[in-house]
C-alpha positions in Angstrom: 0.0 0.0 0.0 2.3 2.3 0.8 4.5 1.6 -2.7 1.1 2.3 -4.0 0.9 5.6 -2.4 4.4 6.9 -3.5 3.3 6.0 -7.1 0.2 8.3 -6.8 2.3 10.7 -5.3 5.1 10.9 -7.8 2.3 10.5 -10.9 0.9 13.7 -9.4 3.8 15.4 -9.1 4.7 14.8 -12.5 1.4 15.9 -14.0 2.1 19.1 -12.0 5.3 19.3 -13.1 4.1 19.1 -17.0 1.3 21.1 -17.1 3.5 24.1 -15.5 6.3 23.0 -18.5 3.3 23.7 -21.0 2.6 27.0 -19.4 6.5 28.1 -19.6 6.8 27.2 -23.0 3.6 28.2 -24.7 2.8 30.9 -22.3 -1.3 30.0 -22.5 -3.5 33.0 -22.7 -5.9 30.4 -21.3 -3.4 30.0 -18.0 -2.8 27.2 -16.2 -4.7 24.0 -15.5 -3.7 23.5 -12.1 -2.9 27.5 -11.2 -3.4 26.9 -7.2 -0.7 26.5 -4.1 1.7 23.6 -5.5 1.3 21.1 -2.9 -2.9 21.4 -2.7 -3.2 20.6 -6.3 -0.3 17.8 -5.9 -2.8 16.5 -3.1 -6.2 17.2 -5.4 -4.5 15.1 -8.0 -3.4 12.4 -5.6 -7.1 12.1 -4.4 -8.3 11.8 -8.2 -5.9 9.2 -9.0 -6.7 7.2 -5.9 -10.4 7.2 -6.9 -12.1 5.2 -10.0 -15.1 7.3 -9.6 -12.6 10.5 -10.8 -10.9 9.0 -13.4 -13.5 11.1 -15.8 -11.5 15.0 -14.5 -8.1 14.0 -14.1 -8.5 12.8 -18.0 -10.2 16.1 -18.7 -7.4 17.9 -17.1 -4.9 15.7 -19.0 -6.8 16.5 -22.4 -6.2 20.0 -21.9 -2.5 20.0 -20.8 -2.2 18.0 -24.5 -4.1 20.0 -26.2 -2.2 22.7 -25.1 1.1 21.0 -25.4 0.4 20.3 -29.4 0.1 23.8 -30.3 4.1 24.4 -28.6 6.0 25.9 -31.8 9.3 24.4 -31.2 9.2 20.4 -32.6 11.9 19.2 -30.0 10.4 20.8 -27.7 6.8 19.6 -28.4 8.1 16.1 -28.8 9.6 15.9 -25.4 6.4 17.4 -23.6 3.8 14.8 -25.0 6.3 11.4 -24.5 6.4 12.9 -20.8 2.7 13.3 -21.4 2.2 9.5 -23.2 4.1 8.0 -20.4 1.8 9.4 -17.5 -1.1 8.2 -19.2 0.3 4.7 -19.8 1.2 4.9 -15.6 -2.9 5.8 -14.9 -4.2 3.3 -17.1 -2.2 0.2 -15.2 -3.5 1.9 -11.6 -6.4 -0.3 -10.3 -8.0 2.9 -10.7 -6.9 3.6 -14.4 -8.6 5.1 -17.0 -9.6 1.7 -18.9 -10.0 -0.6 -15.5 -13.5 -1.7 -15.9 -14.2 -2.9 -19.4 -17.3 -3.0 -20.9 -16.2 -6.5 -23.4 -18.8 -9.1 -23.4 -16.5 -12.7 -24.3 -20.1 -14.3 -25.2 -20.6 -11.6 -28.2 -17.1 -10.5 -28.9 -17.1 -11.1 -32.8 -14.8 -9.0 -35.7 -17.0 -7.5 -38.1 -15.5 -6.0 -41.3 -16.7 -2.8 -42.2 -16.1 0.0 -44.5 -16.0 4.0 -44.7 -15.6 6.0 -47.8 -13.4 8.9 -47.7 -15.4 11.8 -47.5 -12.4 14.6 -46.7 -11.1 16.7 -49.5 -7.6 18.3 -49.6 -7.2 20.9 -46.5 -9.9 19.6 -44.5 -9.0 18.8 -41.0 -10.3 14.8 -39.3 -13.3 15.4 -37.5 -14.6 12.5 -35.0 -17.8 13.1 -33.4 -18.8 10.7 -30.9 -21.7 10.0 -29.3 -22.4 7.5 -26.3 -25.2 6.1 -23.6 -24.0 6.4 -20.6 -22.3 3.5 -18.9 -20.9 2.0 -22.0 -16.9 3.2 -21.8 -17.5 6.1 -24.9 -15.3 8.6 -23.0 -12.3 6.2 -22.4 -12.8 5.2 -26.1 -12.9 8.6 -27.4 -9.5 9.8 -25.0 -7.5 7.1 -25.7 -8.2 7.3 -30.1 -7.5 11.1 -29.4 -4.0 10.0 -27.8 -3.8 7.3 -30.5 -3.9 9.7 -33.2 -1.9 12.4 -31.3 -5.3 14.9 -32.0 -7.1 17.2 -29.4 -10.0 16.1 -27.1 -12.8 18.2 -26.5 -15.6 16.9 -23.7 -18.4 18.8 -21.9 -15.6 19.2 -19.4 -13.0 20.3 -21.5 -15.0 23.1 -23.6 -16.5 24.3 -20.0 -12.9 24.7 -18.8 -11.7 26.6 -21.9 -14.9 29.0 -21.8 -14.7 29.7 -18.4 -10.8 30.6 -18.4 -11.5 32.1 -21.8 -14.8 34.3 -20.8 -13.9 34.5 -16.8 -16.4 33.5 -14.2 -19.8 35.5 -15.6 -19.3 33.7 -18.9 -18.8 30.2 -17.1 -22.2 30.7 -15.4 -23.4 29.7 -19.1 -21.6 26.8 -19.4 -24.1 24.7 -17.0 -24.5 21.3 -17.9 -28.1 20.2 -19.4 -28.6 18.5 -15.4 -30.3 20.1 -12.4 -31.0 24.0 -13.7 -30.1 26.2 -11.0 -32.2 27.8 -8.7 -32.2 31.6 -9.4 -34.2 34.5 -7.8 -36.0 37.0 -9.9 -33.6 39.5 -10.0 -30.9 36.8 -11.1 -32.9 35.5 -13.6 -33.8 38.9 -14.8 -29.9 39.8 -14.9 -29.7 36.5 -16.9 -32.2 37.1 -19.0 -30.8 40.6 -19.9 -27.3 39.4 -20.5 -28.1 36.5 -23.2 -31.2 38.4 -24.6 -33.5 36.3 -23.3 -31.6 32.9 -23.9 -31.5 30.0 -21.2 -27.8 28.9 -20.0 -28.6 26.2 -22.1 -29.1 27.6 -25.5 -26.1 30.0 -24.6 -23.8 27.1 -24.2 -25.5 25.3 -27.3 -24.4 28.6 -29.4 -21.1 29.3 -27.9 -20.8 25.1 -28.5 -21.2 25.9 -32.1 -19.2 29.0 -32.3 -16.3 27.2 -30.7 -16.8 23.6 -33.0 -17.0 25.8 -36.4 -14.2 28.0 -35.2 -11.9 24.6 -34.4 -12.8 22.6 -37.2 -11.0 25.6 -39.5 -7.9 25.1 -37.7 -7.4 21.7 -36.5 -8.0 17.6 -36.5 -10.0 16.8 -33.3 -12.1 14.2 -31.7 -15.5 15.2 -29.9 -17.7 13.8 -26.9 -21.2 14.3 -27.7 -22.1 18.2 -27.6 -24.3 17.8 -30.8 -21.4 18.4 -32.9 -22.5 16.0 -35.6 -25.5 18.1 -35.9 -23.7 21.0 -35.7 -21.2 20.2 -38.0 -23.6 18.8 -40.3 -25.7 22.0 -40.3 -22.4 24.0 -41.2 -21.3 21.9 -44.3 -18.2 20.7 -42.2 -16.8 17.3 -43.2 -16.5 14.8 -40.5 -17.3 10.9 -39.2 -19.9 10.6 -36.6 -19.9 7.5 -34.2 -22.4 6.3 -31.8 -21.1 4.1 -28.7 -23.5 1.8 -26.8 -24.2 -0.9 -25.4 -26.5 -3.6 -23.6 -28.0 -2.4 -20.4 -27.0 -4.8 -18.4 -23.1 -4.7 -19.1 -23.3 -0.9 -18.8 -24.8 -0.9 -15.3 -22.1 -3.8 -14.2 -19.3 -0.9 -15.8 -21.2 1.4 -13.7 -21.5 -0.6 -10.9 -17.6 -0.9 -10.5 -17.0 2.2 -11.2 -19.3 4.1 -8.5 -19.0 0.8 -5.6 -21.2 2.9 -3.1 -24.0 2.3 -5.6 -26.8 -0.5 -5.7 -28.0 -2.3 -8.9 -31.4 -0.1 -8.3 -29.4 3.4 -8.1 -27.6 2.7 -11.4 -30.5 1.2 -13.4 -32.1 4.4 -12.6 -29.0 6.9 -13.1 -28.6 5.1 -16.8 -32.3 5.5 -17.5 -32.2 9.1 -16.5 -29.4 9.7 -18.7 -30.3 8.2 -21.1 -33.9 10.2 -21.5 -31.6 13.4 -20.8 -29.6 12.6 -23.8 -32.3 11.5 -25.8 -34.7 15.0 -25.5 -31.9 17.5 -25.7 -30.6 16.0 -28.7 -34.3 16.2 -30.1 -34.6 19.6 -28.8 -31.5 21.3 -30.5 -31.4 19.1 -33.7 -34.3 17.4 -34.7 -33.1 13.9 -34.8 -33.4 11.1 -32.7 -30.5 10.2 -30.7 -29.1 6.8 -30.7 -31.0 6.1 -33.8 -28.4 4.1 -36.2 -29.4 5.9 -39.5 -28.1 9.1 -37.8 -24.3 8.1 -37.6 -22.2 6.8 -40.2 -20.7 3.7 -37.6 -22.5 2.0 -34.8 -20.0 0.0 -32.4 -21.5 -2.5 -29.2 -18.4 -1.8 -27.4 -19.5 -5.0 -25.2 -18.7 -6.7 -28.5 -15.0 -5.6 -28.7 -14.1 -3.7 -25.0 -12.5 -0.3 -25.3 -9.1 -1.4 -26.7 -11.2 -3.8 -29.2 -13.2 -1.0 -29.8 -10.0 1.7 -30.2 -8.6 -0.2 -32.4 -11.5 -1.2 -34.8 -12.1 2.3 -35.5 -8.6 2.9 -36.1 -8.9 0.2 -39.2 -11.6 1.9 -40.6 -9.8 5.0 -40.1 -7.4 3.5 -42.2 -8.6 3.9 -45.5 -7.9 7.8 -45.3 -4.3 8.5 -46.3 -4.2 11.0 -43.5 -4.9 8.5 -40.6 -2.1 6.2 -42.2 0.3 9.0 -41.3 -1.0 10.0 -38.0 -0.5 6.6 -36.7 2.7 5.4 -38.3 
């Protein structure tokens, strides 16, 4: 246990260490990711890494260090930074507590299927990867670990929150609440709110400044993105890109759950999933018209209880494939 500890303690010291190395180099307008008192973030990463039920911020914070870290100028420089930044990642995810602990492979339905995509990208535009995913079913690990894979940028709800907020400052942030539990305002707050976005909900403000910020990116950059409508969004905007949907079976996704969150019952997470689910499924119909989940909607459908995350990681990876472009991001 206590070998175990030291480990934590020196993983967190060196994800301190690099995301102030990113800072010094690129000098971030968007500042730090951890900005506080040295040893309190050394000890708020410690208590991440220690908990499976955290895993989800500590990879959020992780996608922004490299997403900062790709835009460093200097090639020697930038190389460096993200081995230092592979080789923490491949140190979480062999913790009990690592990123891909918990697989969501079903051995009774594990079965290659061949598939096909047609390249659909022209000369100059950037990889797009739009992924969607009920909850439960290991999308998020998929989706970081393929970014990694193909050395692009990660954007999650998290990650785009974080980058508005240090972007906009605190007011602005206030519009990046999550489609969950609205907060409870009084009058004058709402009317102040109501003023300030001309009458918009935090929600459509953070579906618009989702859009700005997706358009805006895809001009610039190859990327891989959790949910947010982008697919829609993307589509609506003429913007080449491949949209994936991740699911699978109930029942393996509340036994994921289940080991994930251990002061949960069977009940809680049927119901949490559910929830989700239903949360996913009339925002989506809300801000796009489609139905979410729906197989016509995406260009690949994956049961990642048929392949696991690494199965399902590298499955997309041979599709991938068949663009030229993905041959040399991976070589």
């Amino acid at each position: 246990m206590e070998f175990y500890d030291e480990k934590i303690k020196a993983l967190a010291i060196e994800i301190y260490e690099l995301d102030a190395e990113v800072y010094k180099k690129l000098g971030s307008s968007l500042g730090r990711v951890f900005g506080g008192e040295k040893d309190i973030c050394i000890r708020n990463i410690m208590e991440d890494l220690h908990s499976r039920q955290n895993s989800s911020r500590i990879r959020s914070e992780l996608a922004l260090i490299s997403n900062m870290a790709r835009t460093i100028p200097d090639h020697d420089t930038r190389h460096d930074i993200m081995v230092r930044y592979n080789n923490i990642v491949e140190e979480i995810a062999e913790l009990p507590t690592g990123f891909a602990d918990g697989d969501i492979l079903d051995p009774k339905i594990a079965d290659l299927n061949t598939v096909n995509l047609k390249d659909r990208f022209k000369t100059g535009d950037h990889l797009i990867i739009c992924i969607g995913r009920s909850c439960g079913c290991g999308g998020n690990e998929i989706g970081f670990a393929l970014a990694d894979k193909l050395r692009m940028n990660f954007y999650d709800v998290s990650v785009m929150n974080e980058v508005f907020r240090q972007k906009d400052g605190e007011e602005a942030a206030q519009a990046t609440a999550t489609f969950q539990k609205k907060e409870r305002m009084g009058i004058k707050k709402r009317i102040k709110a109501f003023k300030k976005y001309h009458g918009l909900s935090s929600e459509d403000v953070l579906f618009f400044d989702t859009s700005k910020f997706l358009v805006e990116k895809a001009k610039q950059e190859d990327f891989i993105v959790m949910g947010r409508f982008a697919d829609a969004i993307l589509t609506n905007n003429h913007i080449p890109h491949i949209s994936i949907f991740i699911t699978a079976p109930e029942k393996r996704r509340i036994k994921r759950f289940l080991e994930i969150n251990k002061n949960v019952t069977p009940n809680q997470a049927k119901k949490w999933i559910e929830s989700e689910d239903k949360r996913h499924l009339k925002t989506y119909k809300f801000y796009t018209g489609r139905k979410w989940s729906k197989a016509s909607n995406y260009d690949i459908c994956i049961n990642s209880a048929s392949y696991g995350i690494k199965g399902s990681i590298e499955l997309i990876i041979r599709m991938l494939q068949l663009d030229d472009r993905v041959k040399q991001l991976i070589e």
